[in-house]
PDB file of N, CA, C and O in Angstrom:
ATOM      1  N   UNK A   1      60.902 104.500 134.368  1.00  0.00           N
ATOM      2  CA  UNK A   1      60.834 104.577 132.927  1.00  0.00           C
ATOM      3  C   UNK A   1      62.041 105.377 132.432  1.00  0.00           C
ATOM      4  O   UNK A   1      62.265 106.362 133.136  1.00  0.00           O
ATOM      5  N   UNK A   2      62.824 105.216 131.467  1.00  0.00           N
ATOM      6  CA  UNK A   2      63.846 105.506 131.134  1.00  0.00           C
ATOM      7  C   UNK A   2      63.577 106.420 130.393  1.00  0.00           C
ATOM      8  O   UNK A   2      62.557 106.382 129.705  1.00  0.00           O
ATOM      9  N   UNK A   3      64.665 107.734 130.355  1.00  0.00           N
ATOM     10  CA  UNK A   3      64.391 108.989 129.526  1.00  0.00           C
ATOM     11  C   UNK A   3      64.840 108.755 128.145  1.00  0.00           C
ATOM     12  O   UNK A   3      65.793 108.093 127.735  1.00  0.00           O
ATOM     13  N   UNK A   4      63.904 109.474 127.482  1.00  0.00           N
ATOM     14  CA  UNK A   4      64.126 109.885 125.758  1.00  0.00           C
ATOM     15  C   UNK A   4      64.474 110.844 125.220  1.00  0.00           C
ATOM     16  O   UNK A   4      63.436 111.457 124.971  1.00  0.00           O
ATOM     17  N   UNK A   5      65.423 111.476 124.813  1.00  0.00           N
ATOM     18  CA  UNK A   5      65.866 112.852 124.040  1.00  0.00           C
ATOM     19  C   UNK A   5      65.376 112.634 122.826  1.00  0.00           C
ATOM     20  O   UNK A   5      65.974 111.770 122.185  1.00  0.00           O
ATOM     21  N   UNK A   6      64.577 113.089 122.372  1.00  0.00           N
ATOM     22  CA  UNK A   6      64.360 114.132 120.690  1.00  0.00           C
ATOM     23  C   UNK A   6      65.175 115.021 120.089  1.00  0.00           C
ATOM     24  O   UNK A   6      65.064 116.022 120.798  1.00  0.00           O
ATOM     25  N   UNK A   7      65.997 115.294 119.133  1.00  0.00           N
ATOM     26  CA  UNK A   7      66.341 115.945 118.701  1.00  0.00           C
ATOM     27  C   UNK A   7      66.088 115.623 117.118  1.00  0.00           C
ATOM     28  O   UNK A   7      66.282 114.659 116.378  1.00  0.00           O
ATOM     29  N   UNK A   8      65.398 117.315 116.955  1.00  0.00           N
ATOM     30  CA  UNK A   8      64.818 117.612 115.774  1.00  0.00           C
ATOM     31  C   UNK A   8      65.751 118.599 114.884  1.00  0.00           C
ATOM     32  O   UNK A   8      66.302 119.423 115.615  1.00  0.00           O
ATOM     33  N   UNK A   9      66.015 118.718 113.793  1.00  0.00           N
ATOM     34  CA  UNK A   9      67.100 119.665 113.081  1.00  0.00           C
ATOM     35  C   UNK A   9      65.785 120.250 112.040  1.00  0.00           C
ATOM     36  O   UNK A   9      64.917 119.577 111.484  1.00  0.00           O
ATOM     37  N   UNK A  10      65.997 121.744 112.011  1.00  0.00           N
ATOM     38  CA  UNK A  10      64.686 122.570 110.931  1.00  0.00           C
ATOM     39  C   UNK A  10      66.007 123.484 110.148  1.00  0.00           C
ATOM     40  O   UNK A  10      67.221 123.461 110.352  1.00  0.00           O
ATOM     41  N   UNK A  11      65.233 124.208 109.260  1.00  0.00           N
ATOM     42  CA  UNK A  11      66.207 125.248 108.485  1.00  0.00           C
ATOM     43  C   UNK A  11      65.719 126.559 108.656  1.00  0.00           C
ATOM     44  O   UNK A  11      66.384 127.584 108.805  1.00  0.00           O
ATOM     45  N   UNK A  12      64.068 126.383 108.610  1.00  0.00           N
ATOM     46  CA  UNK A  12      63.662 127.539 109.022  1.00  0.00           C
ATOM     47  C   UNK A  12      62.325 128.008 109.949  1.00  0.00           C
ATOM     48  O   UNK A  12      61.782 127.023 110.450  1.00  0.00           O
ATOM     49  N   UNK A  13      61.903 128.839 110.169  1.00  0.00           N
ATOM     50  CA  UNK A  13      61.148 128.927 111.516  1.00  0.00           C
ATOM     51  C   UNK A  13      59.994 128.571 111.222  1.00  0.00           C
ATOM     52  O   UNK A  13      59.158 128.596 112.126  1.00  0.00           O
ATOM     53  N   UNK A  14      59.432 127.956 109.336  1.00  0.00           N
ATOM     54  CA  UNK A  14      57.984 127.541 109.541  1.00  0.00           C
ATOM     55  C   UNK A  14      58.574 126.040 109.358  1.00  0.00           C
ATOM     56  O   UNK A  14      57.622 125.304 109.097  1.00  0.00           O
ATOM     57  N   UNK A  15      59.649 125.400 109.392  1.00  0.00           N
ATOM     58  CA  UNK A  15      60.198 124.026 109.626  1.00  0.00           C
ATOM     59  C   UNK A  15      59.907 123.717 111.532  1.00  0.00           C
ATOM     60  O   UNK A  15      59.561 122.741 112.199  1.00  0.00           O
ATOM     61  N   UNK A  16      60.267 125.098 111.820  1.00  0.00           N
ATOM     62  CA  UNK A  16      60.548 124.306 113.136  1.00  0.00           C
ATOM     63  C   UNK A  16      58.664 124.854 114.143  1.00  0.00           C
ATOM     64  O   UNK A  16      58.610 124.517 115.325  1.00  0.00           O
ATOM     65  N   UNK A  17      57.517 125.540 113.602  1.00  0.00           N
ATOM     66  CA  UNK A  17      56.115 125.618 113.834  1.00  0.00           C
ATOM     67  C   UNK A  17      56.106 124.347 113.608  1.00  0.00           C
ATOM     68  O   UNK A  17      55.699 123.704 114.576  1.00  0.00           O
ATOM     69  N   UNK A  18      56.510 123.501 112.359  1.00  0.00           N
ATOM     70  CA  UNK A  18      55.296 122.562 112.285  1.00  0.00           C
ATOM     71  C   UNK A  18      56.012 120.981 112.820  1.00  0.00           C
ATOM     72  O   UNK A  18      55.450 119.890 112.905  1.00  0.00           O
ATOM     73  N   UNK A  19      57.424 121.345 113.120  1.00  0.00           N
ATOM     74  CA  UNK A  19      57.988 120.219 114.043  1.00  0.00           C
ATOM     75  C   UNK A  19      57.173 120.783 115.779  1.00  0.00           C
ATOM     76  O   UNK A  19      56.303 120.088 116.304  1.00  0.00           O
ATOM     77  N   UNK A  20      57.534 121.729 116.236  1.00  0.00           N
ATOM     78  CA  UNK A  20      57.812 121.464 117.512  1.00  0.00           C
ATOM     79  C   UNK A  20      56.084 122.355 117.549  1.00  0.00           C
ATOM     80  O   UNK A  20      55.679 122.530 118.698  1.00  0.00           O
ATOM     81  N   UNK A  21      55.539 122.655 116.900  1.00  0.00           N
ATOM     82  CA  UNK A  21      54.078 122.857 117.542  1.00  0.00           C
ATOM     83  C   UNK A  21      52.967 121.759 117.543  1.00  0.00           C
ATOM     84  O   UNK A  21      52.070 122.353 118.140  1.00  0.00           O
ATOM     85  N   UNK A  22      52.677 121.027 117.364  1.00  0.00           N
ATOM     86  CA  UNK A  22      52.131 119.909 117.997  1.00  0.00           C
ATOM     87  C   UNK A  22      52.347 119.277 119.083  1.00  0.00           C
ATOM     88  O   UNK A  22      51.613 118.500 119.694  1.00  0.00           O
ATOM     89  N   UNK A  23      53.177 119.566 119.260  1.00  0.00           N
ATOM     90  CA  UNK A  23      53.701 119.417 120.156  1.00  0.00           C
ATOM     91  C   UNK A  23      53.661 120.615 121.960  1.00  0.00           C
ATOM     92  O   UNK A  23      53.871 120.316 123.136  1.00  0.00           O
ATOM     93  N   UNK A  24      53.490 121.220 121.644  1.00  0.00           N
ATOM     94  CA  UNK A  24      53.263 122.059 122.180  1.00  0.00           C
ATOM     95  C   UNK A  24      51.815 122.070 124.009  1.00  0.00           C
ATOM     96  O   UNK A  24      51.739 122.626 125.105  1.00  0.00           O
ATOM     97  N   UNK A  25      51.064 121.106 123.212  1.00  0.00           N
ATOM     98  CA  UNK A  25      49.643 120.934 123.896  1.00  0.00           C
ATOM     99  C   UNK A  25      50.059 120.174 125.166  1.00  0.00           C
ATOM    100  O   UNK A  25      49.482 120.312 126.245  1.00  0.00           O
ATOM    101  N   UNK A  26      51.251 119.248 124.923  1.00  0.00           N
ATOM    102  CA  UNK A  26      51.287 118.066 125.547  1.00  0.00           C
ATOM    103  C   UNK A  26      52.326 118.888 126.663  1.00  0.00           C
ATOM    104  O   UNK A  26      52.360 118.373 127.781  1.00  0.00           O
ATOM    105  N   UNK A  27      53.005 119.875 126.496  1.00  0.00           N
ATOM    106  CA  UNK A  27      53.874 120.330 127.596  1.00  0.00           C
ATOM    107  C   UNK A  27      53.424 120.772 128.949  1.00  0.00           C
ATOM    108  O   UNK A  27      53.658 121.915 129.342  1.00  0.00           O
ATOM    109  N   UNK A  28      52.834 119.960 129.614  1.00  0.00           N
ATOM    110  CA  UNK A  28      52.276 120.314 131.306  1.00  0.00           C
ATOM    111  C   UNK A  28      52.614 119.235 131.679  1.00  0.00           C
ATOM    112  O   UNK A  28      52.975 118.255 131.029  1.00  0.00           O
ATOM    113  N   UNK A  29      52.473 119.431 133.056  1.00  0.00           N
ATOM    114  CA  UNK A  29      52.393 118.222 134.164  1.00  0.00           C
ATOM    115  C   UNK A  29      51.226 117.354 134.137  1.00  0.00           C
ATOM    116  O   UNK A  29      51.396 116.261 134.676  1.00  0.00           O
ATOM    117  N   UNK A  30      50.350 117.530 133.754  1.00  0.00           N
ATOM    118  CA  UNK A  30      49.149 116.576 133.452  1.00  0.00           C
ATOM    119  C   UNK A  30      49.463 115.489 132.620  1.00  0.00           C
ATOM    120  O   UNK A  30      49.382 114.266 132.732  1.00  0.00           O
ATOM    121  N   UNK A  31      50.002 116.600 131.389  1.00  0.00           N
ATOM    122  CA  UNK A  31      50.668 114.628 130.801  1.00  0.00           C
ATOM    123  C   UNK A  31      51.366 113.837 130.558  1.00  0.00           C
ATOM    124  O   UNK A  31      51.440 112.689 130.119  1.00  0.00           O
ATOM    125  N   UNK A  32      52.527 115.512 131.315  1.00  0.00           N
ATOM    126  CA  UNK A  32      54.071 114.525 131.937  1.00  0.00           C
ATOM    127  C   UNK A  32      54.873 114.826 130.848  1.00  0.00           C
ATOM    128  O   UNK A  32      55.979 114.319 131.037  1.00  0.00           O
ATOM    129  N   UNK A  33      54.809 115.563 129.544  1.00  0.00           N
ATOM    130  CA  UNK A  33      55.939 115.728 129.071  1.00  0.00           C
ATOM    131  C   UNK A  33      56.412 117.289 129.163  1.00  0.00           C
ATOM    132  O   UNK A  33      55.681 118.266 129.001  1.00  0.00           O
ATOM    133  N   UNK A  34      57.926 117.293 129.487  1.00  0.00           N
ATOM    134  CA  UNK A  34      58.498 118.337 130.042  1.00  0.00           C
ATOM    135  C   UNK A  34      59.779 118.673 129.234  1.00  0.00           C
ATOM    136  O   UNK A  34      60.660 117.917 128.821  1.00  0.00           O
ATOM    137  N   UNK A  35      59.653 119.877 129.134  1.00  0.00           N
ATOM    138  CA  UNK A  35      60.679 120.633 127.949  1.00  0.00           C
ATOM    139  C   UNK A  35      61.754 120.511 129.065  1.00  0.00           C
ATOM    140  O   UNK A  35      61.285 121.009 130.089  1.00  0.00           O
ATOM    141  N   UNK A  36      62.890 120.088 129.248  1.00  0.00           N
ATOM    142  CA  UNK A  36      64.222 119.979 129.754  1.00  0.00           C
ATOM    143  C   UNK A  36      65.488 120.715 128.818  1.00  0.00           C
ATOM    144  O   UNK A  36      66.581 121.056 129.272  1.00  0.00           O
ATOM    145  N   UNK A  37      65.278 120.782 128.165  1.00  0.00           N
ATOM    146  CA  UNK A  37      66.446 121.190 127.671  1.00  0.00           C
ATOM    147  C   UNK A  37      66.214 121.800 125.875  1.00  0.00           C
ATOM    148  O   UNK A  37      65.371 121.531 125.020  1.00  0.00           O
ATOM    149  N   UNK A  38      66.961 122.365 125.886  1.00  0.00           N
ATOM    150  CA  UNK A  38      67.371 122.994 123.972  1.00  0.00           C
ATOM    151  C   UNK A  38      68.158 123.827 123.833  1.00  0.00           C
ATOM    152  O   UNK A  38      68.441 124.837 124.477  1.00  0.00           O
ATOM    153  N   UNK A  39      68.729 123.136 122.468  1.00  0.00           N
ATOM    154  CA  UNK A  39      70.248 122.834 122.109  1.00  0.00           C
ATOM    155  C   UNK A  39      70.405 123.728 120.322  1.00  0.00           C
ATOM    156  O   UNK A  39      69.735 123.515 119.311  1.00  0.00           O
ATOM    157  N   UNK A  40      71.341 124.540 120.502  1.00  0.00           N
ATOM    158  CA  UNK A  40      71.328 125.206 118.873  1.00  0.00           C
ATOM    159  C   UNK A  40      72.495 125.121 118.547  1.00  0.00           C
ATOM    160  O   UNK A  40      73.373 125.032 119.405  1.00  0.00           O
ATOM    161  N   UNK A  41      72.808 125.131 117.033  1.00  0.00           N
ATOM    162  CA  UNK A  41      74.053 124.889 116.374  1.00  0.00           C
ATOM    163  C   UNK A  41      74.152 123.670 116.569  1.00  0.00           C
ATOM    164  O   UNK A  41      73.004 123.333 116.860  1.00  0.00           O
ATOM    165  N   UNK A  42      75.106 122.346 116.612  1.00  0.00           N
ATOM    166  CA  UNK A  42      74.525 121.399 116.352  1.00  0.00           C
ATOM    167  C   UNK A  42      75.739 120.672 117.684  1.00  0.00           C
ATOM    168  O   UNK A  42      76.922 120.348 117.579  1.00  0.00           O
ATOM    169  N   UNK A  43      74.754 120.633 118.906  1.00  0.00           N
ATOM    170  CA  UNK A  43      75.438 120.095 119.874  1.00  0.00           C
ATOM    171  C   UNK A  43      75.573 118.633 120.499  1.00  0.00           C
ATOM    172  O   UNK A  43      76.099 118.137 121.495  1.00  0.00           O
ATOM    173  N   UNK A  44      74.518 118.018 118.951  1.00  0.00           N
ATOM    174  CA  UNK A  44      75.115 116.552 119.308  1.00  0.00           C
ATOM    175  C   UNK A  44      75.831 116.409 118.706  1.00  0.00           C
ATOM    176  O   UNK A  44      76.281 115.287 118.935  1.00  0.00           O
ATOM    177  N   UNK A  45      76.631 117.128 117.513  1.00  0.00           N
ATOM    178  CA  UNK A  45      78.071 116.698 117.204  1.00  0.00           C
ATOM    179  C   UNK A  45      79.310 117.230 117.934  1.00  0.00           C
ATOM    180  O   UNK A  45      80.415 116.699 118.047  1.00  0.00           O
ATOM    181  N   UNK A  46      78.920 118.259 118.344  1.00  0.00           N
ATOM    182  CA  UNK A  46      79.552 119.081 119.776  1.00  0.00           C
ATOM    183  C   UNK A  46      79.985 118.000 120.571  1.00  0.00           C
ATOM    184  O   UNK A  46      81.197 117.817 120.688  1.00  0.00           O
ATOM    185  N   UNK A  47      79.067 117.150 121.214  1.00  0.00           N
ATOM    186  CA  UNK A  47      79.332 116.077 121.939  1.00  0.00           C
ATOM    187  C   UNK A  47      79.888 114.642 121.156  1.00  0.00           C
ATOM    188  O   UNK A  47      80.302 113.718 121.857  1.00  0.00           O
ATOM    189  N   UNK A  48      79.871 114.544 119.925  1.00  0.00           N
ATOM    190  CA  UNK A  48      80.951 113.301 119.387  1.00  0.00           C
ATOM    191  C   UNK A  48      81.972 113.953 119.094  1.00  0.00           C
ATOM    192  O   UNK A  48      82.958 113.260 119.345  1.00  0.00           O
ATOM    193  N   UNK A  49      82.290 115.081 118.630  1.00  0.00           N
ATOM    194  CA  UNK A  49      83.797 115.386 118.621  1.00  0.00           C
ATOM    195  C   UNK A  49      84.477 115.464 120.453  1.00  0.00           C
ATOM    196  O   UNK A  49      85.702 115.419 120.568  1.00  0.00           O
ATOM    197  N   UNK A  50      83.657 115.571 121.682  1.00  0.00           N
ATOM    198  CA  UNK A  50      84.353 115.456 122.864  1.00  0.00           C
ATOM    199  C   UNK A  50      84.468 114.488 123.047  1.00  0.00           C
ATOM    200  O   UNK A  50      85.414 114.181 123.773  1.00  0.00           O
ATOM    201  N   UNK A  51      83.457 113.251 122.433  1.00  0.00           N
ATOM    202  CA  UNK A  51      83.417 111.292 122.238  1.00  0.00           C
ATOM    203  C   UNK A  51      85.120 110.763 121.733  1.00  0.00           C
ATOM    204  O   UNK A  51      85.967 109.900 121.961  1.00  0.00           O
ATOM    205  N   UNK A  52      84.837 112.072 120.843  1.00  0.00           N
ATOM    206  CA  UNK A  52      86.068 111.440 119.973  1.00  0.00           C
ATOM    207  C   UNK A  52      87.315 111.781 120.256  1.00  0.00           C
ATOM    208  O   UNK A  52      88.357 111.218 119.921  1.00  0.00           O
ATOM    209  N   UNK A  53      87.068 113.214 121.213  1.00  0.00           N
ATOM    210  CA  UNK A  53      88.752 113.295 121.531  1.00  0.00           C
ATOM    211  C   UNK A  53      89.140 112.222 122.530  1.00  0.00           C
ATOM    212  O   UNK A  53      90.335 112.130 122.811  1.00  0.00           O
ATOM    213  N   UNK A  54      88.237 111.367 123.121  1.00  0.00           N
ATOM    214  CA  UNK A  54      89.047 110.559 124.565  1.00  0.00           C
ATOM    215  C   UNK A  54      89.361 109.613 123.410  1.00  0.00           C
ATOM    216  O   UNK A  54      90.154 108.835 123.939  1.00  0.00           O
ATOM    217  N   UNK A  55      89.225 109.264 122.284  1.00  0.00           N
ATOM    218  CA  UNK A  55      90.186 108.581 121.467  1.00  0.00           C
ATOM    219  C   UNK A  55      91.254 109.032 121.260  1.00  0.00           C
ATOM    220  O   UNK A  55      92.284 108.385 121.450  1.00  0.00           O
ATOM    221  N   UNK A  56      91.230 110.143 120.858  1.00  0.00           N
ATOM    222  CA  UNK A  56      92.352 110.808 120.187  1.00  0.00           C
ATOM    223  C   UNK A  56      93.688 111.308 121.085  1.00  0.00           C
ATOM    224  O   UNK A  56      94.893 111.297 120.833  1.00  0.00           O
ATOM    225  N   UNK A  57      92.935 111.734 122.207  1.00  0.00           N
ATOM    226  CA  UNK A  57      93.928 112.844 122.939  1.00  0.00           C
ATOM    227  C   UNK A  57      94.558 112.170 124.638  1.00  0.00           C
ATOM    228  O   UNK A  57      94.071 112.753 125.607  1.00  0.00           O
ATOM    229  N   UNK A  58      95.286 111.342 124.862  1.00  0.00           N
ATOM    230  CA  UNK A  58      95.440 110.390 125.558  1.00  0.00           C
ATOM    231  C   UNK A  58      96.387 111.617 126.454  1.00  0.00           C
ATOM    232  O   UNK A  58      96.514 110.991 127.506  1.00  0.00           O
ATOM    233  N   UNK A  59      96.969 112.675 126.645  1.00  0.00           N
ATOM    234  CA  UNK A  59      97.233 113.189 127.869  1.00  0.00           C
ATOM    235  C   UNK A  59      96.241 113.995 128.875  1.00  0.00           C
ATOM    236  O   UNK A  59      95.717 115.000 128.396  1.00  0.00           O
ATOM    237  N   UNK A  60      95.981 113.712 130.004  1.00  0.00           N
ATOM    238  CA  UNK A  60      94.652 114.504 130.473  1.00  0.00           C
ATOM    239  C   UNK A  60      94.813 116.115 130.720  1.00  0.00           C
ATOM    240  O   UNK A  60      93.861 116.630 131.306  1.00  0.00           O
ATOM    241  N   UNK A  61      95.983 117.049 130.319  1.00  0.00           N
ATOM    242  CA  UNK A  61      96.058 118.240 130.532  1.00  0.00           C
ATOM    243  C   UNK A  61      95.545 118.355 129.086  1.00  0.00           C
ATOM    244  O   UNK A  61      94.377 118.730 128.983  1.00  0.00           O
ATOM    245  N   UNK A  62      96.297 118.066 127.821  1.00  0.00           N
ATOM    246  CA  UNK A  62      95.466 118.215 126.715  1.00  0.00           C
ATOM    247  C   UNK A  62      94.270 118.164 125.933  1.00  0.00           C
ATOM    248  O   UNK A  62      93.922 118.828 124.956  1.00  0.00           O
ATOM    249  N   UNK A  63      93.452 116.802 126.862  1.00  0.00           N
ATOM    250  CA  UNK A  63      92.497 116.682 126.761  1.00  0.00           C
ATOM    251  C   UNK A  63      91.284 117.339 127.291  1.00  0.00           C
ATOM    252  O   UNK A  63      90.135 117.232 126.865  1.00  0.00           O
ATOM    253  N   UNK A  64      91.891 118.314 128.684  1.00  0.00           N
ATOM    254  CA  UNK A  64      90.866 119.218 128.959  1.00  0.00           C
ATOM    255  C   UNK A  64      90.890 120.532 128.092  1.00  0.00           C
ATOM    256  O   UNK A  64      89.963 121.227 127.676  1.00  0.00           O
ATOM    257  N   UNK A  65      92.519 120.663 127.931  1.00  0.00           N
ATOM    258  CA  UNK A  65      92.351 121.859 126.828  1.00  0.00           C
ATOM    259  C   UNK A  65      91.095 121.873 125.600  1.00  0.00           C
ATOM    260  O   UNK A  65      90.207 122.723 125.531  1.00  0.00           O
ATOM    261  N   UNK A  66      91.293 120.609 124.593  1.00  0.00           N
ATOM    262  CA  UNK A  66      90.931 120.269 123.565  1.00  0.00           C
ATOM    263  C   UNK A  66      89.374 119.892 123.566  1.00  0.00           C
ATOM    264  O   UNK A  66      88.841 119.867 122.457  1.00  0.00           O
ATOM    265  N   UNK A  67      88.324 119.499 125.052  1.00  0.00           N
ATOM    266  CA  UNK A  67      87.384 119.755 125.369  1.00  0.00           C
ATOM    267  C   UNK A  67      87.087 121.413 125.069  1.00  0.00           C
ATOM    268  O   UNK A  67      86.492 121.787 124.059  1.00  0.00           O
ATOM    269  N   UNK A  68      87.463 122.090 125.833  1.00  0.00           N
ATOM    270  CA  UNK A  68      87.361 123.346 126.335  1.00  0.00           C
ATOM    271  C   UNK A  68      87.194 124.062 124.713  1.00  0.00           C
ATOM    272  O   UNK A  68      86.210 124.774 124.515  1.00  0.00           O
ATOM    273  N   UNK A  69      88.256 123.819 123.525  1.00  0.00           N
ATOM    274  CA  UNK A  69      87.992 123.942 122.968  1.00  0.00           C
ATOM    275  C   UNK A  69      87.402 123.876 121.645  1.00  0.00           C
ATOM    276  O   UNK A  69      87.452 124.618 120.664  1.00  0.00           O
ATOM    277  N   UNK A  70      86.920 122.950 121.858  1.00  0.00           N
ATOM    278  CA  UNK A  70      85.462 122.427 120.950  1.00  0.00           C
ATOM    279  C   UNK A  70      84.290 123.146 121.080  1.00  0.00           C
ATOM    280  O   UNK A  70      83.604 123.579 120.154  1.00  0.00           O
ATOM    281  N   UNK A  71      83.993 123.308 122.816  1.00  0.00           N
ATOM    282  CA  UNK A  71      83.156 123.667 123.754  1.00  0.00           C
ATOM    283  C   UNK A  71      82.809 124.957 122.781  1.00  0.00           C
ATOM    284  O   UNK A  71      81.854 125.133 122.025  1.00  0.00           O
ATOM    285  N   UNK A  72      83.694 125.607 123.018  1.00  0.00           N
ATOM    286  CA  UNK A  72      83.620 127.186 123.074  1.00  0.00           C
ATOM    287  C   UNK A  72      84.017 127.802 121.281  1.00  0.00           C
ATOM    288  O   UNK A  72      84.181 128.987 120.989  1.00  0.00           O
ATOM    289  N   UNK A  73      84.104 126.453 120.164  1.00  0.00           N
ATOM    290  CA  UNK A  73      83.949 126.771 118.725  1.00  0.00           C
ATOM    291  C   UNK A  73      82.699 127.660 118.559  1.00  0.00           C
ATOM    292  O   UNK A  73      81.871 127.808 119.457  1.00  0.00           O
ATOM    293  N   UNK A  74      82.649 128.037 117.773  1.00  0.00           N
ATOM    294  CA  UNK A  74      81.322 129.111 117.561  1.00  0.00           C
ATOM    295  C   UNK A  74      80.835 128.632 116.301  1.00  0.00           C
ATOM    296  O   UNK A  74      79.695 129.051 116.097  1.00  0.00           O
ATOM    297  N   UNK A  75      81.290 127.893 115.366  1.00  0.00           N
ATOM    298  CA  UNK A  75      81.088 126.813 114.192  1.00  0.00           C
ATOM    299  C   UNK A  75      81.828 125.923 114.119  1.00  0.00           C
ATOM    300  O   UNK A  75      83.054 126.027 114.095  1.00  0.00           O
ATOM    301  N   UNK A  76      81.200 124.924 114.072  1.00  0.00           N
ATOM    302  CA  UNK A  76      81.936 123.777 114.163  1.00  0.00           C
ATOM    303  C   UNK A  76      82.010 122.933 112.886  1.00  0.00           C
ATOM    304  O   UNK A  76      82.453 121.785 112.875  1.00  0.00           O
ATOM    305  N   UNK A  77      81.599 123.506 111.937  1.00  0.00           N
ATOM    306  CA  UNK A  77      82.071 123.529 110.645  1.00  0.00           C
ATOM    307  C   UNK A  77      83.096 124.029 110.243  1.00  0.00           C
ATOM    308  O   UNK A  77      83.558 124.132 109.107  1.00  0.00           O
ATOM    309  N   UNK A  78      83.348 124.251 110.930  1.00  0.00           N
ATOM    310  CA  UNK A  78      84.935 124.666 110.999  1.00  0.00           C
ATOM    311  C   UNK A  78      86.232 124.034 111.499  1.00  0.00           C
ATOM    312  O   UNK A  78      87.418 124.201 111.215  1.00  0.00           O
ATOM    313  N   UNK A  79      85.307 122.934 112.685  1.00  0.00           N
ATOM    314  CA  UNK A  79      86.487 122.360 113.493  1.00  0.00           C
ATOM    315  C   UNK A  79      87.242 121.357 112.424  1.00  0.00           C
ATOM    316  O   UNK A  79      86.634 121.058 111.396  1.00  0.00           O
ATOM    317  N   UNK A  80      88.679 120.792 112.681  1.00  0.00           N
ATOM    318  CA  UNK A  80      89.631 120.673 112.580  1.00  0.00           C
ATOM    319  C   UNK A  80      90.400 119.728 113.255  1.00  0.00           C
ATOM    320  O   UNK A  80      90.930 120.289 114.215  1.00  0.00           O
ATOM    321  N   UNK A  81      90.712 118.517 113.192  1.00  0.00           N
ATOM    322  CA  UNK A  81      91.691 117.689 114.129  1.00  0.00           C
ATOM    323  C   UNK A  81      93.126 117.462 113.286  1.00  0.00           C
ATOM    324  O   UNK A  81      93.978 116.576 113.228  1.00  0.00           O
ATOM    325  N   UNK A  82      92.890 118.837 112.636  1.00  0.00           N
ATOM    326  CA  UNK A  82      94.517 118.836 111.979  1.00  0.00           C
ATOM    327  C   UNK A  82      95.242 119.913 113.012  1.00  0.00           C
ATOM    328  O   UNK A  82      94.741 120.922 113.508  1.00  0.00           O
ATOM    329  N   UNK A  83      96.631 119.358 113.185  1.00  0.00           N
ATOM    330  CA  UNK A  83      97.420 119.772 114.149  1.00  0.00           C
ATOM    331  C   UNK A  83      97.732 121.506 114.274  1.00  0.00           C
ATOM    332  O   UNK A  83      97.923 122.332 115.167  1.00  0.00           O
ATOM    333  N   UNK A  84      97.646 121.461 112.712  1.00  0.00           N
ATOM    334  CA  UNK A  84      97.620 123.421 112.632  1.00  0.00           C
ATOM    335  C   UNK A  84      96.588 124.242 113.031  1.00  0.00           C
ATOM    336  O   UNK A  84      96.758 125.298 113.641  1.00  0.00           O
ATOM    337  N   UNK A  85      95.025 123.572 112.548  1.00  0.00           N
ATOM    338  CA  UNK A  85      93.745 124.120 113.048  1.00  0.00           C
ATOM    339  C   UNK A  85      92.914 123.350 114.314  1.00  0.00           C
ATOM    340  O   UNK A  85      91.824 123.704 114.763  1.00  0.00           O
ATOM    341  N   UNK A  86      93.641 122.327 114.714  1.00  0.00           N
ATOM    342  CA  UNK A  86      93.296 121.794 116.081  1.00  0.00           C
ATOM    343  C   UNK A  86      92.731 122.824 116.981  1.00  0.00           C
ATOM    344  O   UNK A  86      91.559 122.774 117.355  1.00  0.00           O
ATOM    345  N   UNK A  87      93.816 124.050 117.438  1.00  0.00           N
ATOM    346  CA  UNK A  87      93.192 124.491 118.102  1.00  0.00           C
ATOM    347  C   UNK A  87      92.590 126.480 117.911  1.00  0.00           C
ATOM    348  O   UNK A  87      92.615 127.472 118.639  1.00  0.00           O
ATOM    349  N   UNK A  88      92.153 126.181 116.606  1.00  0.00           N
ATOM    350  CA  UNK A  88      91.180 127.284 116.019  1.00  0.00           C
ATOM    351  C   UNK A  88      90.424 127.021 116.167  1.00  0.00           C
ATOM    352  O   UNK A  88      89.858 126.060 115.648  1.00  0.00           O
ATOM    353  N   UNK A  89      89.997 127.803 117.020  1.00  0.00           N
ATOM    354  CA  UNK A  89      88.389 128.658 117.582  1.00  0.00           C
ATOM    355  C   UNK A  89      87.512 129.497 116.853  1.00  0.00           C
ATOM    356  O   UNK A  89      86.642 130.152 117.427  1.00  0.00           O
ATOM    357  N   UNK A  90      87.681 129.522 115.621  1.00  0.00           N
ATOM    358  CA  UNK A  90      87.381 130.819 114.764  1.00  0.00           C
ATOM    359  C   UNK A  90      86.743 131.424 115.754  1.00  0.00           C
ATOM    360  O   UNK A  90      86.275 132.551 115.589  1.00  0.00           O
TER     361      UNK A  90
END
């Protein structure tokens, strides 16, 4: 059976009780669903801006740079694929 990721976005902590507590009952081995992973700040766009640099960034020394630093942005509301703030990290 093929795996499913959920990802839920809340604003605040009685957003995210009444998303992720119902949830809650079902987390054992009895009925097979298993918390694997969680993700903050918003790391599925984390992962289309690294989608998007193998468009963008066609040398592979640059392109690990330019991974690396996406990776390690601390807001990514911030990021930048302009050549001056490319590689600001705030």
């Amino acid at each position: 059976m093929p795996r499913v990721t959920l990802v839920f976005n809340y604003d605040t902590e009685d957003e995210y009780n009444a998303l992720i507590g119902p949830l809650k009952p079902l987390w054992d081995k009895e009925n097979g669903l298993r918390w694997t992973g969680l993700s903050q700040d918003s790391e599925m766009h984390r992962v289309e801006l690294i989608h998007e640099a193998l468009d963008r960034v066609d040398d592979p020394s640059d392109f690990r740079e330019t991974v690396r630093e996406i990776w390690e942005c601390p807001d990514l509301s911030k990021w930048s694929w302009d050549e001056e703030t490319e590689t600001e990290t705030v």
